[in-house]
Structures are given as structure tokens and as C-alpha cells.
C-alpha positions as CSV (number, residue, x, y, z in Angstrom):
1,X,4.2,-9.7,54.8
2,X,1.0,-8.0,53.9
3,X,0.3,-5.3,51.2
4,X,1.0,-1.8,52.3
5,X,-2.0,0.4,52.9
6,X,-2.5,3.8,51.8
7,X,-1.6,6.6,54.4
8,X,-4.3,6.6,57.0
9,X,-6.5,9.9,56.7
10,X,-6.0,9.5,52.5
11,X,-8.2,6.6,52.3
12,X,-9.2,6.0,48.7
13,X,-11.7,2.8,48.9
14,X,-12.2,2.0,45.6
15,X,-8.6,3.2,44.2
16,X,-7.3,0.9,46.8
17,X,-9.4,-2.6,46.1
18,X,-8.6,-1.8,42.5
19,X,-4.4,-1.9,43.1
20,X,-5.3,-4.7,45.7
21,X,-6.9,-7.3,43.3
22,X,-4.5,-6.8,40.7
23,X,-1.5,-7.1,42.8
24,X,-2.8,-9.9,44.2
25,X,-2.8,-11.8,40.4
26,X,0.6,-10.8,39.5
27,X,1.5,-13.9,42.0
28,X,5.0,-12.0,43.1
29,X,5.3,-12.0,46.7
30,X,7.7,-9.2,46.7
31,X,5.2,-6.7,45.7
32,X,4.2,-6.9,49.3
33,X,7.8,-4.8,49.9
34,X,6.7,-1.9,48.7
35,X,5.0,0.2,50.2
36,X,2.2,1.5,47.8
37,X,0.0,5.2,48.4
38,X,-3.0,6.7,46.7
39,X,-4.6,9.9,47.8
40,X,-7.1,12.3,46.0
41,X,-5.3,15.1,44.9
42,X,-1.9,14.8,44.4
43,X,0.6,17.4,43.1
44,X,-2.7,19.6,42.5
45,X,-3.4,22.2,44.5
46,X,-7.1,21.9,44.8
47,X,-8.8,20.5,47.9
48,X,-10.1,16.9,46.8
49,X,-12.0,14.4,49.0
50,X,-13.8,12.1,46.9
51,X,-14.5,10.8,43.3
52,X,-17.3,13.0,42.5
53,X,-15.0,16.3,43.4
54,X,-12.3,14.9,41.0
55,X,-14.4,14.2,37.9
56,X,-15.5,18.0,38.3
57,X,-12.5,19.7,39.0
58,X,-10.4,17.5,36.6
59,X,-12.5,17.6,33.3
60,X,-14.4,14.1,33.6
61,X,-18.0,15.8,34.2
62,X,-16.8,17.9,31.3
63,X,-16.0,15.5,29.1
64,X,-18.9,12.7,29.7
65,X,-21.4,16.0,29.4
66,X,-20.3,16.7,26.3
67,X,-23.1,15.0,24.1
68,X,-25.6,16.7,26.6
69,X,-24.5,20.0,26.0
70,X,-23.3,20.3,30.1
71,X,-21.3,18.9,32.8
72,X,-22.9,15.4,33.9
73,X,-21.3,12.9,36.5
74,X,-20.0,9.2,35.3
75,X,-22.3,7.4,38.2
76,X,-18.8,4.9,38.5
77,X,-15.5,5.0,40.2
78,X,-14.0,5.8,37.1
79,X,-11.1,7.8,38.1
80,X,-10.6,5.9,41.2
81,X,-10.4,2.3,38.9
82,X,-8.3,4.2,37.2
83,X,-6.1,5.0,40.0
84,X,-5.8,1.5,41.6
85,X,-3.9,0.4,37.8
86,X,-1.2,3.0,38.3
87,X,-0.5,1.9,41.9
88,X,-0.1,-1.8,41.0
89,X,1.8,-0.6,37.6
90,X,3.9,1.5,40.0
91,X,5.0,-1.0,42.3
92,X,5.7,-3.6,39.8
93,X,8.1,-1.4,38.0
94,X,9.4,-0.6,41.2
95,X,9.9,-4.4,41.4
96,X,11.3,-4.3,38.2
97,X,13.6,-1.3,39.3
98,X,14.9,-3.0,42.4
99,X,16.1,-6.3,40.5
100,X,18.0,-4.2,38.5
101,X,20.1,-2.5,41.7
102,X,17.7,0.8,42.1
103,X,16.8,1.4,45.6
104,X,13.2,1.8,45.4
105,X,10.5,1.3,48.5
106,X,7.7,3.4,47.4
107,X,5.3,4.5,44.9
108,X,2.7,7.3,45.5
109,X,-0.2,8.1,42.5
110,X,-3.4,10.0,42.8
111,X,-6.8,10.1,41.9
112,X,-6.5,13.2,40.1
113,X,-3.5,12.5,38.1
114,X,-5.6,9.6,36.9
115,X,-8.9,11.4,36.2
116,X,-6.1,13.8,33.9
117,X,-4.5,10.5,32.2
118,X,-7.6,9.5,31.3
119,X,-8.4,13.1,29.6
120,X,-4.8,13.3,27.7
121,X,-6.2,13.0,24.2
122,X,-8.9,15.5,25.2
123,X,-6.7,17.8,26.7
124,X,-4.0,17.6,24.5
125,X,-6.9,18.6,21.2
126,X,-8.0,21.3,23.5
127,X,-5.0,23.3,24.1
128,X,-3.2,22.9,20.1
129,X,-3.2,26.2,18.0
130,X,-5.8,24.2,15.8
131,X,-9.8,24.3,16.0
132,X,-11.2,21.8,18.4
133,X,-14.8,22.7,19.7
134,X,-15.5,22.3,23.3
135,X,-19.3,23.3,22.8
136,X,-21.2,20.4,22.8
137,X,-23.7,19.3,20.8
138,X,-25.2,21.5,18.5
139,X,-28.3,23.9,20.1
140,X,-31.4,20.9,19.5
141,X,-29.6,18.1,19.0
142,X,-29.6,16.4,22.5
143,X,-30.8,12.6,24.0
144,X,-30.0,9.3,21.7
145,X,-29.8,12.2,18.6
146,X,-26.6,13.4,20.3
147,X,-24.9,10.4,21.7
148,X,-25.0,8.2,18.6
149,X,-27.6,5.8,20.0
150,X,-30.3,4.2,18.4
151,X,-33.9,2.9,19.4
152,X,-35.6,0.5,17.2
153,X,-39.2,-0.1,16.9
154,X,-39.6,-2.7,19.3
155,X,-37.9,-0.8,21.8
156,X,-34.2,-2.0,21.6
157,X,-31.8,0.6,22.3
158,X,-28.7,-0.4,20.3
159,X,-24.8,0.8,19.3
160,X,-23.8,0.9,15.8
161,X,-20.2,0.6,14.7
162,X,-19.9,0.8,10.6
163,X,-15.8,1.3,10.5
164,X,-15.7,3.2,7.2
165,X,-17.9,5.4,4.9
166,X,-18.9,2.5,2.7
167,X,-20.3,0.1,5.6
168,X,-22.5,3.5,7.2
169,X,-23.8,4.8,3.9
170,X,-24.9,0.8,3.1
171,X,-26.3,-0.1,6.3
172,X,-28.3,3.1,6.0
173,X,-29.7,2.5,2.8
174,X,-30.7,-0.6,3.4
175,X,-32.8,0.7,5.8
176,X,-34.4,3.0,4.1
177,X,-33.1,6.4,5.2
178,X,-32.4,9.3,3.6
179,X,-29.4,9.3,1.4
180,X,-28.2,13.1,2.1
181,X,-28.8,12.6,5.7
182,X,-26.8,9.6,6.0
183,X,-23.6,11.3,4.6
184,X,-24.1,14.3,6.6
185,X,-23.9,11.9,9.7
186,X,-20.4,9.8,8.6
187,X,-18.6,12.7,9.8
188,X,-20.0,13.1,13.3
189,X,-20.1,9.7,13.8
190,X,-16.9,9.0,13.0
191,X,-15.3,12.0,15.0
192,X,-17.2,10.6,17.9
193,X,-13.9,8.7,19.2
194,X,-12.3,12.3,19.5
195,X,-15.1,14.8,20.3
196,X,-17.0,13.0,22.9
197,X,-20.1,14.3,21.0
198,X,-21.9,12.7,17.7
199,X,-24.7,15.0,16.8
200,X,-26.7,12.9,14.0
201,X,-29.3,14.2,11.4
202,X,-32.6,13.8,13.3
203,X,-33.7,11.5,10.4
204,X,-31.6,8.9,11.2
205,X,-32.7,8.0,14.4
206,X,-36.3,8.2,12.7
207,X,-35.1,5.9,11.0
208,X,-34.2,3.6,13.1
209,X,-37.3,3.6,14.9
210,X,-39.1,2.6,12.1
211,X,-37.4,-0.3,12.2
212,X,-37.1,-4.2,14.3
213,X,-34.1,-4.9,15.5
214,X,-34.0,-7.9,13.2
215,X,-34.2,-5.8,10.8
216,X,-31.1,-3.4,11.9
217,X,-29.0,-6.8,12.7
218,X,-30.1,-7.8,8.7
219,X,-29.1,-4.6,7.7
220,X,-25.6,-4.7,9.7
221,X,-25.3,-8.4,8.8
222,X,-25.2,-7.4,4.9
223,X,-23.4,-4.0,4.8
224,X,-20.4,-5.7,7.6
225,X,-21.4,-3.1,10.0
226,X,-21.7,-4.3,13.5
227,X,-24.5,-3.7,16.0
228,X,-25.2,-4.8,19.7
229,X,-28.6,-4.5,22.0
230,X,-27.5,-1.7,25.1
231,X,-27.7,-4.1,28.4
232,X,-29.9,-3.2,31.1
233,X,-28.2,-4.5,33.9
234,X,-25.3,-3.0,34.6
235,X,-23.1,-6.3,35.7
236,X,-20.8,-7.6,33.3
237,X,-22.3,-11.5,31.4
238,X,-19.4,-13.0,31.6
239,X,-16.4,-13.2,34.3
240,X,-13.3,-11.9,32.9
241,X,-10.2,-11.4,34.7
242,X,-8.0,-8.5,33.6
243,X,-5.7,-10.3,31.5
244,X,-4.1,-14.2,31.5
245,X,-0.4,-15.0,31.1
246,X,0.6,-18.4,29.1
247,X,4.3,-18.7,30.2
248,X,6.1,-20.3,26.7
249,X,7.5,-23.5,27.9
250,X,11.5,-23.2,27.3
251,X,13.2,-20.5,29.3
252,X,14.6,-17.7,27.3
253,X,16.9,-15.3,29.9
254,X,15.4,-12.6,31.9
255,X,17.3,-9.7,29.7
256,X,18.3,-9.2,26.3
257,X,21.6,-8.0,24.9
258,X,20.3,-4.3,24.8
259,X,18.7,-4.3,28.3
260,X,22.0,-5.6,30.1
261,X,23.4,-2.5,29.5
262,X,20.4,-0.2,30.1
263,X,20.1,-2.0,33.6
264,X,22.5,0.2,35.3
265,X,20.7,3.0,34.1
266,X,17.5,2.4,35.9
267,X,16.8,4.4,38.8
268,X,13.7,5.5,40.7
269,X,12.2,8.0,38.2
270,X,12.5,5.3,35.1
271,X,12.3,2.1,36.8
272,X,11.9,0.3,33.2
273,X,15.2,2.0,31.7
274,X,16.5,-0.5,28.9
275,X,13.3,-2.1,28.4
276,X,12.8,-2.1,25.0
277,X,9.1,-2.6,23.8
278,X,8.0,-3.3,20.2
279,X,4.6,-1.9,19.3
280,X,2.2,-2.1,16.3
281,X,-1.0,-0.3,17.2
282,X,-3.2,2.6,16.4
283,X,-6.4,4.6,18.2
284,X,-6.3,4.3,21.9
285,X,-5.7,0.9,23.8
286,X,-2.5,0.0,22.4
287,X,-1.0,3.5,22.3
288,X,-2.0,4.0,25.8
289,X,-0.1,0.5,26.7
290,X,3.0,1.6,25.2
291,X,2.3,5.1,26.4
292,X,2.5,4.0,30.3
293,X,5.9,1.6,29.7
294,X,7.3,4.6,28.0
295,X,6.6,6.8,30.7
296,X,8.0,4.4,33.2
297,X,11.1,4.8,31.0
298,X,11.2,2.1,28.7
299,X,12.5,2.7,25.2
300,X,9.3,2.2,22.8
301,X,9.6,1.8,19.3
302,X,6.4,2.1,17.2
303,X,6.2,0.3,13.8
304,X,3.8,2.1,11.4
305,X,3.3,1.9,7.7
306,X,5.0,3.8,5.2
307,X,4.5,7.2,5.1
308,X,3.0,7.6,8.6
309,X,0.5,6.4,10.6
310,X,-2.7,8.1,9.1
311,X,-3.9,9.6,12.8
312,X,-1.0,11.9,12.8
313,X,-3.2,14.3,10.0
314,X,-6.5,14.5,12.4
315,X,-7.1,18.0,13.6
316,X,-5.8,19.6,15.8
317,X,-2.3,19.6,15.2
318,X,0.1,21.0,17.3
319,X,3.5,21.1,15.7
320,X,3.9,18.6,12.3
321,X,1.2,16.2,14.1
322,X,-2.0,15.6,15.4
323,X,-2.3,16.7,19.2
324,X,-4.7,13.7,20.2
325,X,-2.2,11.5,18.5
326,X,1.0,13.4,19.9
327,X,-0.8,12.6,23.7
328,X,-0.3,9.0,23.3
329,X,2.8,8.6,20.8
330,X,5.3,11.6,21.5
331,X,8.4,10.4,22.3
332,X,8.5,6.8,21.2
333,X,10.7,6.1,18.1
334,X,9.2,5.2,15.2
335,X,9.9,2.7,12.2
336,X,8.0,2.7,9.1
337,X,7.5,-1.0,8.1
338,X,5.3,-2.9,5.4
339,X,4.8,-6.1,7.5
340,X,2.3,-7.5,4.5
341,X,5.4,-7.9,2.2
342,X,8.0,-10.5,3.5
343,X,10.5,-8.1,3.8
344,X,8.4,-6.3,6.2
345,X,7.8,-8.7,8.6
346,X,11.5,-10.2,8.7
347,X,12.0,-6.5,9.5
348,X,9.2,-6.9,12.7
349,X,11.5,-10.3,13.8
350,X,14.4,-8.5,13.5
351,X,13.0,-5.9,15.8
352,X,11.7,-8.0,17.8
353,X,15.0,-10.1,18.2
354,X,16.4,-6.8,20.2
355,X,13.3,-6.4,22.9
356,X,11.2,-7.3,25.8
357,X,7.9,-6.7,24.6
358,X,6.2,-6.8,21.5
359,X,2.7,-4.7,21.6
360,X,-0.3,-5.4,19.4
361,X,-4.3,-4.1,19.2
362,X,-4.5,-6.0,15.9
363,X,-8.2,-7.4,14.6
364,X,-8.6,-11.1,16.1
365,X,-6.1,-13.8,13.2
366,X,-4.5,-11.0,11.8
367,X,-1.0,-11.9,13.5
368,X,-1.5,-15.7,12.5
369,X,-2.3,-15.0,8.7
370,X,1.4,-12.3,8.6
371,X,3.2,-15.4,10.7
372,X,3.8,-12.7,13.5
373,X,1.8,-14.6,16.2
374,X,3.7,-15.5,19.5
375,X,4.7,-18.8,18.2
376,X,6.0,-17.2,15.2
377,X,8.0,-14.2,17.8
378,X,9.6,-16.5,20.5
379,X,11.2,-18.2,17.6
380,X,13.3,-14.6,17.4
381,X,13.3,-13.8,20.8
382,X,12.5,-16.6,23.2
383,X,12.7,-14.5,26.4
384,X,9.5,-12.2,24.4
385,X,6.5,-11.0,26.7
386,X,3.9,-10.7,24.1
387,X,1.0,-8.6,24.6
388,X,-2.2,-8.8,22.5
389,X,-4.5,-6.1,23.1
390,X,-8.2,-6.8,21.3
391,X,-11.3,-6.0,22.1
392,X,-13.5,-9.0,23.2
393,X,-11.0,-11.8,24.0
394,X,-12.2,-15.4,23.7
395,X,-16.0,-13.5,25.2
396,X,-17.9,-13.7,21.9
397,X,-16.5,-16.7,20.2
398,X,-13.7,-17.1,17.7
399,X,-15.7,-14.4,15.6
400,X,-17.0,-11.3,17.5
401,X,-18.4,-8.3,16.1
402,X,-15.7,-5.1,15.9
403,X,-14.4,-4.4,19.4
404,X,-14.7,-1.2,19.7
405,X,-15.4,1.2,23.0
406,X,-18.9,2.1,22.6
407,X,-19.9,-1.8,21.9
408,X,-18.0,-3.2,24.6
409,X,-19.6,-0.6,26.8
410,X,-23.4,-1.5,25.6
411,X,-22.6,-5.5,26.1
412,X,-20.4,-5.4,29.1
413,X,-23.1,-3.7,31.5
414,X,-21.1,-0.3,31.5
415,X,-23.1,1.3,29.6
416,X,-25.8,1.0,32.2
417,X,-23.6,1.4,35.0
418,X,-22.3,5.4,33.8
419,X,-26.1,6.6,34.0
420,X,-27.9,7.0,37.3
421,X,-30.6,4.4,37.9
422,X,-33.2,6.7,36.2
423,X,-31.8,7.4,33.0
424,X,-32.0,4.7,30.4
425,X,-28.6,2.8,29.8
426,X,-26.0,4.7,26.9
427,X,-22.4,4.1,26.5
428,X,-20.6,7.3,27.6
429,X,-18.9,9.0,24.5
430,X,-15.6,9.5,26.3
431,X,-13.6,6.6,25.3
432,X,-13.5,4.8,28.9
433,X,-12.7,1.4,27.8
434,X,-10.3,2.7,24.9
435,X,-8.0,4.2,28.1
436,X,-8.7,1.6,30.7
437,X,-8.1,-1.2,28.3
438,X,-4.8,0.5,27.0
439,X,-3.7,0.4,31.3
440,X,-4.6,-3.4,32.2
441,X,-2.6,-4.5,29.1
442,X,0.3,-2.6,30.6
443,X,-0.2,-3.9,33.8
444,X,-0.4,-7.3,32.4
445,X,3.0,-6.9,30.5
446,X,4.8,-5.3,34.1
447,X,3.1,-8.8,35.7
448,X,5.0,-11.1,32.8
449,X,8.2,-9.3,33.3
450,X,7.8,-9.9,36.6
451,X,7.5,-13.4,36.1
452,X,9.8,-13.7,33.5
453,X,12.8,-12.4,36.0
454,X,11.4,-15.6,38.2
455,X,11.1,-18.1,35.6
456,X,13.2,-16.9,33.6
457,X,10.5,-17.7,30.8
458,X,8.5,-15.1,28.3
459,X,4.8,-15.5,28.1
460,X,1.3,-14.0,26.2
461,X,-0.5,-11.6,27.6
462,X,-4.4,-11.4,26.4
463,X,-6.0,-8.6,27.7
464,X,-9.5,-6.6,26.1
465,X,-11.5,-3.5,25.9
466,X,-14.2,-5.9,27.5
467,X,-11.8,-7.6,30.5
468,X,-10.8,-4.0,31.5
469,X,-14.6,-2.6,31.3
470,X,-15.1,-5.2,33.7
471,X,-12.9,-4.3,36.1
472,X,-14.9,-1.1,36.8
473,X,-17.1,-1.7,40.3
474,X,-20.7,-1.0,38.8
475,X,-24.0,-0.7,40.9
476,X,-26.8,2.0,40.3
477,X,-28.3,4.1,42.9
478,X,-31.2,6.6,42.2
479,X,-29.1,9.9,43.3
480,X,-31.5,12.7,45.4
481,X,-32.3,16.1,43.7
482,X,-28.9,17.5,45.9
483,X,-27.3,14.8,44.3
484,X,-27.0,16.3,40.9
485,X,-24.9,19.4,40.1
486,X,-25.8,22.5,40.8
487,X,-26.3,25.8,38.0
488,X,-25.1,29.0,39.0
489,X,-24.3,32.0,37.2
490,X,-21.8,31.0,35.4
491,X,-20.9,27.8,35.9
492,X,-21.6,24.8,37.7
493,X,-20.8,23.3,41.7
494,X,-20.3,19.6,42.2
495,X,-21.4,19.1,46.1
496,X,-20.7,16.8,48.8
497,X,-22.7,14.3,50.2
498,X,-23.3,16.8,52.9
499,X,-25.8,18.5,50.4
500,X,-27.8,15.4,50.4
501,X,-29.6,17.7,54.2
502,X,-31.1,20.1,52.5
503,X,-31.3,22.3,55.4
504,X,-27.8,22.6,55.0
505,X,-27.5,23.8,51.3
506,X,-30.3,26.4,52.3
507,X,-28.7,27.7,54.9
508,X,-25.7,27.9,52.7
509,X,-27.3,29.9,49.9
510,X,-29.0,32.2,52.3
511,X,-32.5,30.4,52.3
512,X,-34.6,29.0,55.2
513,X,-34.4,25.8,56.0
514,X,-37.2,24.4,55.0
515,X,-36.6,25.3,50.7
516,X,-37.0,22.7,48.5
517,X,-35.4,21.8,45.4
518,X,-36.3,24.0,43.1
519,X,-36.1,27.2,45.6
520,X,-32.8,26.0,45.9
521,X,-31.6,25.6,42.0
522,X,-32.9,29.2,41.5
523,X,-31.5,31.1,43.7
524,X,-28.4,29.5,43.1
525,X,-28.4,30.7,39.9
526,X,-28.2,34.3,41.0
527,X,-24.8,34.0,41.8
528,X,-21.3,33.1,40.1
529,X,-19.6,30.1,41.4
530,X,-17.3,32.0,43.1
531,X,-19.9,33.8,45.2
532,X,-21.0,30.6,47.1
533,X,-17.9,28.9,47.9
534,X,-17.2,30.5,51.4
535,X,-21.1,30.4,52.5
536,X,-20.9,26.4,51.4
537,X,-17.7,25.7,53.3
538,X,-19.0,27.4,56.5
539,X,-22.2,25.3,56.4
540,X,-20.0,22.2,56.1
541,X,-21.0,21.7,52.6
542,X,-17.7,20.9,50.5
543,X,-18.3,22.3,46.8
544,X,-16.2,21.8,43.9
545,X,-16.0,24.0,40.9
546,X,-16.8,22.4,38.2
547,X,-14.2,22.1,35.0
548,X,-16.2,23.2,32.0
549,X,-13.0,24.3,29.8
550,X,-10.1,21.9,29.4
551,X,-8.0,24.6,28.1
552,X,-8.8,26.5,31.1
553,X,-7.5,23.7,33.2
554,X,-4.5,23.7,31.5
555,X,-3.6,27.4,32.7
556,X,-4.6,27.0,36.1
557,X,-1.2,27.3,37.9
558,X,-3.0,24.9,40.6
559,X,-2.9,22.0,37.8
560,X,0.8,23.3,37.0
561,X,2.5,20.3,38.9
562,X,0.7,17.8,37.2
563,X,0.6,19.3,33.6
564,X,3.8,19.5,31.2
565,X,2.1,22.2,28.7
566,X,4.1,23.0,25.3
567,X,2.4,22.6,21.5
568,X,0.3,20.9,24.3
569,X,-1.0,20.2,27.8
570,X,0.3,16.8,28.5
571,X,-0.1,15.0,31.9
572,X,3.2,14.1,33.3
573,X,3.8,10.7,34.9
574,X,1.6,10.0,37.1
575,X,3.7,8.3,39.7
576,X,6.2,9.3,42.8
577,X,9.0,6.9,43.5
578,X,11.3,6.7,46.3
């Protein structure tokens, strides 16, 4: 049997080698028995045809513009890379589903719902009661100033990580900068994560390129801040796949006690009912990994420290906690541990004794030195899957810098791949990696329970920030002046690649044929959006509105069937079984 296409007519190219290549390293031959779909739009009622018209209408341009102070394109299939993970997650918990007596055949996803997954911290920080600007950078602040990126004086354009006040503030001062501008930049730069935007005192970037990149790597070296050079070419150094699974040698039963009894509860619309999944994670990969099982149904519960995970505090809140950390964590159950005491982490075994999964983003030997590792777990649960989540794999050595988004973005080649081949190379400051590496560990963990109901054996699944950045099909092309989006009144239209006849788009705005580029931009400018859209359609030039208000989004009734909006928008699941 082969792999089920999508529907003919909904051809999504990139979406569909995505789901393809994955599927095809979960080594199940079953997943070939269901049938698997992926079309542009989904649920949403907006006409969608293509990549670039999702990333408008759904927020991406937004988002990714952010630091520039307007709506730019990501110049990858982001949303469509995005798109092929959820149809290989769907149809292995379909799998999953089916072993356990549902009667499932098919899974359908979207590009859209994935551009919106992608968004849900975002979108959930714009729509709380509490502030969350949408603006931008502030009015001069734009280029490197804006996006947190540095330029040495030799020419090396590089991303810092400094993970706490103490590391920025010394790492600056060694350099010499000024000690009032360096503290006005912490905030900013850490916020960066959660704004998309990190608008820098001017002097620091001065600063920097006064300065050789020696002399920055000295300066990081000493104050245990982390820097890395911004790769021109856009391919990834190092092959990667997604993730591995190392099956542990004895067999340890496909279920636990718990999940025998959830299995009859499993149906099509929670194919992982009575999974039970252990996680101990915080930002954005791991959350998102236990985000996606729990929205698949399984039972998640989520160790944090005593009083609270500290991210429940960061504005805005919607409710008692934080909406971007609400996106990711609302409805998992949580447990308050102290797994550096010994009481604490005979209280993570214990746990762990009861589930299918145990979930971790901890910093590389962390799990060794607490005895938590996956030798240590199987010992309480030998049937475990156990997921480690990091940020660089075995890539860098036994001792890579912090693996964070924006650095595995500058080494990996994204960073180069996001800007159009005339634009120098800079990491995008909407958390790409952070989301994509939170769905390939999930997929990873749906492939070992896959195996494990073969086998009959648990396994380790290592996946990174940097093996999912790689999964991302990268190439540059120098886009044409219709290429780019195009200003009008009040807003912005994203075009299709019909603009790219310019006769057409003049036509369409009333012009002669023969207008150039810059005839075309102004008059388009003399118009709202709205004005234009019927002229463009009957020239046969598709045009998408472009997104420049997430909150806005989330009252459209045309995003309605996609959205679950409370204390919150929240995208719902993003899959259709039957």
C-alpha cells in the first residue's frame, strides 16, 4: 500500500513532502491505512491558495514584521512545514486510536490552522484584558537596532544570548559600553521571546561595532553569555534528522495500569485518551510538545517547582495567569515538585511509574546529575517513551553554547533562509524553532508509541531546536518589485504570483499597462484595501488582506471555526478525524 495523497485540486507541495518524510521514518507500515489530507484553508472562511496568502491573512507577516515596524513575508514554507507535522502527528494517533478499538481512517489539517498554532502565544497576549503592544518597534529604532542583532567591526553579524541580568550587564561592560544604556536594553532584550520586537539603545550596537569578534567571543567567554557568527548560506552544516529513537533493550508492555482503562475511552476526536504524559519543561519547545499530546487527548501532568512556574506572572494575564503561558499549559494538571531534594525526585519516579511519556527541555547533564535520566526512569517504568527536548543535540559537541531560538536560527542557515536573497541574513524574532521544535518532539514521541505497541519496548527520543530548524525546505530567490507587499490606505495586500505581469496589476488599479513600480505603489496607496479587492480579482490577480491586528483576527467571525476565544483566543485542535 502507498501513502494516501491529499485530495486532488488541494495540492499543498511542501505541507505534503513534509508529512511524507516523516511518516516515512516512523518505520510503521500501517500509517499507509490512513488516509491523510492537507488543504489551505481549512475551517476558515477566507479564500487561501498558497503559503504567502496564509502568512498574511493568518498573522505570520504580522508577526515576523514586527521588529520592522510592518508586515514582511518569512521567504520559507513556514506554515506549510508546519502543516506536514500535524498530518504525520494526525495519523499516528490515529494509529494509536485504532489499536485501541476506535474506528479511525482519516485525518484532515490545514495550512492555516498551522500558520494560527504557530501564533498561539502571540495571539493568546494579544486578546488578554492586560497591555500587550502590537506596535512595533519604537518610531527610529529599526534594522539590526530593532531585531537584537549585532555587527562587529570586522563585519560579523552575530546573536547574543546572555540568559539573565548579570551575564548582559557583564558582557557589556566588558566591552566597554555604556552602563545606563546597557540596563535600559535587559528589558527589551529579554521580552524579545514574547514581543517579536527588541528595540536596543542605539549605543549598544555602537558598541559592538567598535569591536572584533574575538573580542565579543572574549567578552561572552568571561561573563557566560553565549554568542554565534549569523550563517550566510542558508543550508543547514550539519545533517540532522528530526529526531532518533534508542529502543531500551527489555520489553516493558505496550500500556500501563492507568492506560488499560482509558483505552476504551479513546475515540476519533482524542485518539490518545489514557495516555498519560509526564512533563518538566518551561518557555516554548517542551510546552508545545505536551501541548499537542494533550490536545490529541492525552492526560498531561506538568511538574513545576513550588509555588508556580515563574512564567505564569509575565504580562498579560488573562484570568490568575499569564496568557502566553495559558496558550501552551491550560488544561494540563499540574504538580508542584522540588526534584533537587530526594524527596522530590522519588516524587518524579513515582509519577513516572503511572505513564507513557515523560517530557523534558532540560539544559544538556541536568537529568544525569538529579538521577532522572532514561536509565534512571525505565528502572520505574520500563515500558517509558522518554522524550528529551534540547536545543543542539549531539551538533556542537558534549558542550554547546545555550540553545536557544535565535542561535539556532543564526547557526542552522535559517536565519538566512527567512530574508529574501537581498537582505543580509537575521534570525526572525518570532520564535520559529521554539514552536517547530516543541512539534517534531511530539511527533517523535507518537512514532515511539508506535513502536512500542510493536515491540512492545520503550525507547529515547532526542529531538532539538536545531534538528527541527532543519527540517524547514530553505533556498533564496531575489523576489521582483510585485513580489513584495503592497501599501494602501490603510493597510497592506499580499498578491499572487499573477502580480509578478505587471500589466496585470496596472490594469487592476486603473493604470496603463505599461506603469512601473513606483506608479504602481502610489496609486495604490490612494485607496483602502477594501477598494481594490474586486478590480484585482477581475484582472486575475488574487490578493490577500493582510493581518496587521491579531486581536482583530480573533473577532473576525471568518476565523470563528478555528478559534476557541474566552480570557483568550486559543486555536482549537488543529486536526479532523473520521
Amino acid at each position: 500500500m502507498t501513502l494516501c495523497a491529499p485530495r486532488a485540486g488541494a495540492a499543498t507541495p511542501v505541507a505534503t513532502r513534509v508529512a511524507a518524510h516523516l511518516l516515512a521514518l516512523v518505520d510503521e507500515p500501517a500509517t499507509a491505512t490512513v488516509r491523510w489530507d492537507i488543504d489551505w484553508q481549512g475551517p476558515l472562511l477566507v479564500p487561501l491558495a498558497d503559503e504567502r496568502a496564509v502568512q498574511a491573512a493568518c498573522g505570520i507577516m504580522h508577526v515576523h514584521g514586527r521588529a520592522a515596524g510592518h508586515p514582511v513575508p518569512l521567504a520559507v514554507d513556514y506554515a506549510s512545514t508546519v502543516a506536514g507535522v500535524l498530518a504525520a502527528q494526525g495519523v499516528c494517533a490515529a494509529l494509536l486510536a485504532r489499536a485501541a478499538g476506535a474506528d479511525v481512517r482519516q485525518v484532515r489539517t490545514s495550512v492555516s490552522q498551522a500558520a494560527l498554532l504557530a501564533l498561539a502565544q502571540y495571539l493568546a497576549a494579544a486578546t488578554a484584558d492586560g497591555d500587550d503592544p502590537e506596535d512595533g518597534s519604537p518610531a527610529g529604532i529599526t534594522g539590526t537596532e530593532a531585531e537584537g542583532l549585532f555587527v562587529s567591526a570586522d563585519g560579523v553579524r552575530f546573536e547574543l544570548e546572555a540568559l539573565d541580568a548579570d551575564r548582559w550587564l557583564d558582557f557589556w561592560q566588558r566591552l566597554g559600553a555604556d552602563r545606563a544604556e546597557t540596563g535600559c536594553g535587559w528589558r527589551p532584550f529579554q521580552q524579545r521571546f514574547a514581543t517579536a520586537t527588541c528595540p536596543l539603545p542605539p549605543g549598544l550596537a555602537a558598541t559592538a561595532r567598535r569591536a572584533t569578534f574575538a573580542a565579543v567571543r572574549a567578552a561572552a567567554d568571561r561573563s557566560g553569555a553565549a554568542v554565534l557568527p549569523v550563517r550566510d548560506d542558508p543550508l543547514p552544516p550539519t545533517a540532522t534528522p528530526p529526531w532518533t529513537l534508542t529502543p531500551f533493550p527489555e520489553p516493558g508492555g505496550t500500556t500501563s495500569g492507568r492506560t488499560r482503562t482509558g483505552d476504551a475511552l479513546r475515540t476519533a476526536g482524542a485518539p490518545l485518551a489514557g495516555l498519560r504524559v509526564v512533563e518538566s519543561a518551561r518557555r516554548v519547545q517542551g510546552p508545545m510538545a505536551g501541548h499537542i499530546l494533550r490536545l490529541l487527548g492525552a492526560d498531561v501532568v506538568r511538574i513545576e517547582p513550588p509555588g508556580g512556574d515563574p512564567m505564569r506572572g509575565i504580562p498579560p494575564v488573562a484570568g490568575a495567569c499569564s496568557a502566553r503561558f495559558s496558550a501552551l499549559n491550560a488544561g494540563k494538571t499540574v504538580q508542584e515538585i522540588d526534584f533537587t531534594t530526594p524527596a522530590g525526585r522519588r516524587a518524579v519516579r513515582e509519577l513516572v511509574a503511572g505513564a507513557d511519556v515523560f517530557l523534558h527541555n532540560w539544559a544538556p547533564g541536568k537529568a544525569a546529575r538529579l538521577g532522572l535520566d532514561a536509565e534512571d526512569l525505565r528502572a520505574a517504568r520500563p515500558g517509558l517513551v522518554y522524550a528529551w527536548a534540547s536545543g543542539w543535540g549531539d551538533v556542537l559537541g558534549p558542550a554547546p553554547p545555550v540553545g536557544t531560538d535565535y542561535l539556532v536560527q543564526a547557526h542552522s542557515g535559517l536565519a538566512a533562509a527567512v530574508r529574501p536573497a537581498h537582505e543580509a541574513p537575521a534570525p526572525s524574532l518570532m520564535t520559529l524553532t521554539d514552536v517547530l521544535g516543541g512539534l517534531v518532539c511530539a511527533q517523535g514521541i507518537l512514532a515511539a508509541l508506535l513502536a512500542r505497541l510493536r515491540t512492545g519496548r520503550g525507547g529515547r527520543v532526542d529531538s532539538s531546536l536545531y534538528s527541527a530548524a532543519a527540517l524547514v525546505p530553505r533556498g533564496r530567490r531575489r523576489p521582483a518589485a510585485t513580489d513584495r507587499l503592497l501599501r494602501t490606505r490603510d493597510g497592506y495586500l499580499s498578491l499572487g504570483p499573477q502580480a509578478r505581469e505587471p500589466h496585470r496589476l496596472a490594469r487592476a488599479l486603473g493604470l496603463g499597462t505599461r506603469a512601473g513600480a513606483e506608479v504602481i505603489a502610489a496609486r495604490a496607496r490612494t485607496l483602502p484595501t477594501a477598494a481594490w479587492l474586486p478590480g484585482l480579482a477581475a484582472a486575475g490577480v488574487p490578493a490577500t488582506p493582510v493581518c496587521t491586528s491579531l486581536a482583530d483576527l480573533a473577532r473576525d467571525p471568518r476565523f470563528a471555526p478555528a478559534l476557541a476565544v474566552g480570557e483568550y483566543a486559543a486555536p482549537l485542535a488543529p486536526w479532523e478525524f473520521s
